[in-house]
C-alpha positions as CSV (number, residue, x, y, z in Angstrom):
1,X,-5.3,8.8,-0.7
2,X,-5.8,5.8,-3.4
3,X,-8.9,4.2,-2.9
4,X,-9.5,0.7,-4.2
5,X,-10.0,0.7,-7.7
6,X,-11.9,-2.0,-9.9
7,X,-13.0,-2.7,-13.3
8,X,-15.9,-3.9,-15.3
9,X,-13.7,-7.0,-16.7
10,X,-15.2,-10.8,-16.1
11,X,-12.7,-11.8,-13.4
12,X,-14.0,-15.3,-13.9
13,X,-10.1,-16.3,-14.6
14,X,-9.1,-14.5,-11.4
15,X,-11.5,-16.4,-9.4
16,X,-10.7,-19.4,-10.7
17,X,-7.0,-18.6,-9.6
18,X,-7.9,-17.4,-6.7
19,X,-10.0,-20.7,-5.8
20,X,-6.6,-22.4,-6.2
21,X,-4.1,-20.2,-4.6
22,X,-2.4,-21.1,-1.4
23,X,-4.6,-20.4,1.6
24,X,-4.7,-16.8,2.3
25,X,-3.1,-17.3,5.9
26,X,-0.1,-18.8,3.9
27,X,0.4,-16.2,1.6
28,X,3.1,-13.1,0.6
29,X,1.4,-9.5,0.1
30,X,2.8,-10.3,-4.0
31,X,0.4,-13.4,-3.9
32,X,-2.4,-11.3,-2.5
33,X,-1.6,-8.5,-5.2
34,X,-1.7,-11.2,-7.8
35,X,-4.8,-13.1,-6.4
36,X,-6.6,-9.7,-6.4
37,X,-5.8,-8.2,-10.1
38,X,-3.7,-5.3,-8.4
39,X,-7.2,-4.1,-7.2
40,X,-6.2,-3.2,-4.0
41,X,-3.4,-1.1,-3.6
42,X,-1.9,-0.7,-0.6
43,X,-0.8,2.1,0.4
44,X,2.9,2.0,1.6
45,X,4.3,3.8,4.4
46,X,7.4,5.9,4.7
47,X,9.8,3.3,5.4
48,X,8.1,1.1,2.7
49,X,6.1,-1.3,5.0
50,X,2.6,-1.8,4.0
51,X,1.6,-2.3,7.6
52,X,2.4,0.0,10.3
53,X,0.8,-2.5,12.7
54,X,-0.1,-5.9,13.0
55,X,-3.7,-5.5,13.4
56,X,-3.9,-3.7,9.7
57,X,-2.3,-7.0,8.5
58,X,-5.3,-8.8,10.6
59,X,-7.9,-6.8,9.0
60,X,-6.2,-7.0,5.6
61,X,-6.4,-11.2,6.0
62,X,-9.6,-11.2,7.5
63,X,-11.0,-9.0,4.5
64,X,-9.3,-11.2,2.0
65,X,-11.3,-14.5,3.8
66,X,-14.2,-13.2,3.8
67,X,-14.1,-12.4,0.2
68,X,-12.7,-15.9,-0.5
69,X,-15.9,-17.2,1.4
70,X,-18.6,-14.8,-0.6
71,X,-19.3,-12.2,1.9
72,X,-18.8,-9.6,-0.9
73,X,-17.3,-9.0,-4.0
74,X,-14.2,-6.6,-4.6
75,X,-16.8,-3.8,-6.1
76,X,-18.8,-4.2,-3.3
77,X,-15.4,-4.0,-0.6
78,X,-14.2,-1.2,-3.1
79,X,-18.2,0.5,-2.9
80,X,-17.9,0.1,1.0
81,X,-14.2,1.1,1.9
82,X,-14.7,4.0,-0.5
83,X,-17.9,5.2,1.4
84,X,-16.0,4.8,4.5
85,X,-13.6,7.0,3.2
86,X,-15.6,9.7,2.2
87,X,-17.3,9.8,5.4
88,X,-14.3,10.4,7.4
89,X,-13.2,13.1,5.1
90,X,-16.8,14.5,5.4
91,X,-16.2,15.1,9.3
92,X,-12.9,15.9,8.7
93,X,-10.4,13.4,8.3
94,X,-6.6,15.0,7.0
95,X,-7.0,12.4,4.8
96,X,-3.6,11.4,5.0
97,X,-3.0,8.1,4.4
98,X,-2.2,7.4,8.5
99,X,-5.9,6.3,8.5
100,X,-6.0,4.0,5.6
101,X,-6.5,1.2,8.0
102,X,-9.2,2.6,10.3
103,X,-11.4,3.1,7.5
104,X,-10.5,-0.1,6.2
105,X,-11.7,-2.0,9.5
106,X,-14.7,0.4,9.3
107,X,-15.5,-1.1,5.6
108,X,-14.9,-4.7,6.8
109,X,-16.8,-4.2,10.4
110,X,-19.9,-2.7,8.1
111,X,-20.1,-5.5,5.8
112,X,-20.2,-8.0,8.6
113,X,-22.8,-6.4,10.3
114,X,-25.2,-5.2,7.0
115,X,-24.4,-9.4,5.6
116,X,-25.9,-10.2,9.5
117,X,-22.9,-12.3,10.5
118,X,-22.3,-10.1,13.8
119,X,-23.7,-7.2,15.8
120,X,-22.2,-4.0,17.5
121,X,-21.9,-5.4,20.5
122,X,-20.7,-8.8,19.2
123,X,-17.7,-6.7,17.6
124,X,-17.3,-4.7,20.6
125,X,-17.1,-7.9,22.9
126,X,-14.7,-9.3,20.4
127,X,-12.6,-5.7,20.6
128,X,-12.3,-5.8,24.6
129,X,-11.8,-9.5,24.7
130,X,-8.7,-9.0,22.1
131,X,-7.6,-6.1,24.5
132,X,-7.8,-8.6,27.5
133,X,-5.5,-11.1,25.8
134,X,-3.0,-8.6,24.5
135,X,-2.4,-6.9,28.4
136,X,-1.8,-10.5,29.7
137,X,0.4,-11.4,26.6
138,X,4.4,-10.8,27.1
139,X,6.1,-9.1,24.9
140,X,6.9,-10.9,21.2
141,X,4.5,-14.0,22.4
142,X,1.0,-14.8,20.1
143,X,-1.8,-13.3,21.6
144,X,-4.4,-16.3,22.2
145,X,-8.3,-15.5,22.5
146,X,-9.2,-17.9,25.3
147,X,-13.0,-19.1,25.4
148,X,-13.3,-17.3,29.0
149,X,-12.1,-14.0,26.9
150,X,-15.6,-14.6,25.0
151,X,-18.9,-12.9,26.6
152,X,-21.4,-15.7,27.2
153,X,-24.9,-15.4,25.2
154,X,-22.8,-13.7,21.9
């Protein structure tokens, strides 16, 4: 499995790009290549999606905000998705490539709580509220996180 890879290069001129890209929300996996240096590979599936579901796309965007906002730098994701990885394959993991994206919300879900921007339990409310609002979603409508959905006091 390709892990992230990064360099010791100033990426001053990436950053600067980056800093005027189109919003992350708005753009194509080739502007998120681009905007990262080709320092995140992405593994592709069989059938040559990047994203088997839509929630690896979710953690993909979220990861890429955060970054944009200074949570971490890409050695640090790269330092923490790679420790992620290694972990699983130390209790076992096939390693793969089916859990590219597991690991990859592990490494994102560890930063947040080690940078103190959420607990455990905050992102295990946030899981079982999501859950809620995707049973009571039909079918090929957007799932909306309603403020009821939220725990109180978190």
């Amino acid at each position: 499995m390709n892990s992230p890879r990064h360099d010791s290069r100033d990426h001053t001129a990436r950053d600067d790009r980056s800093a005027n890209a189109t919003s992350t929300a708005t753009m194509t996996l080739a502007d998120i290549a681009q905007t990262c240096g080709e320092l995140l590979p992405l593994p592709p599936e069989e059938d040559g999606t990047v994203f088997a579901q839509p929630w690896q796309a979710h953690a993909f965007a979220m990861t890429l905000l955060l970054h944009e906002r200074g949570l971490f730098s890409w050695p640090e994701w790269a330092a923490a998705l790679t420790a992620q990885i290694r972990a699983a394959q130390a209790r076992g993991d096939a390693d793969s490539g089916t859990t590219y994206y597991q690991h990859w919300l592990d490494a994102l879900e560890h930063l947040v709580i080690a940078r103190q921007l959420g607990t455990p339990e905050q992102i295990h409310a946030l899981e079982h509220a999501w859950e809620a609002a995707a049973a009571r979603t039909p079918h090929g409508q957007p799932i909306v996180l309603e403020p009821a959905d939220l725990p109180q006091n978190q």
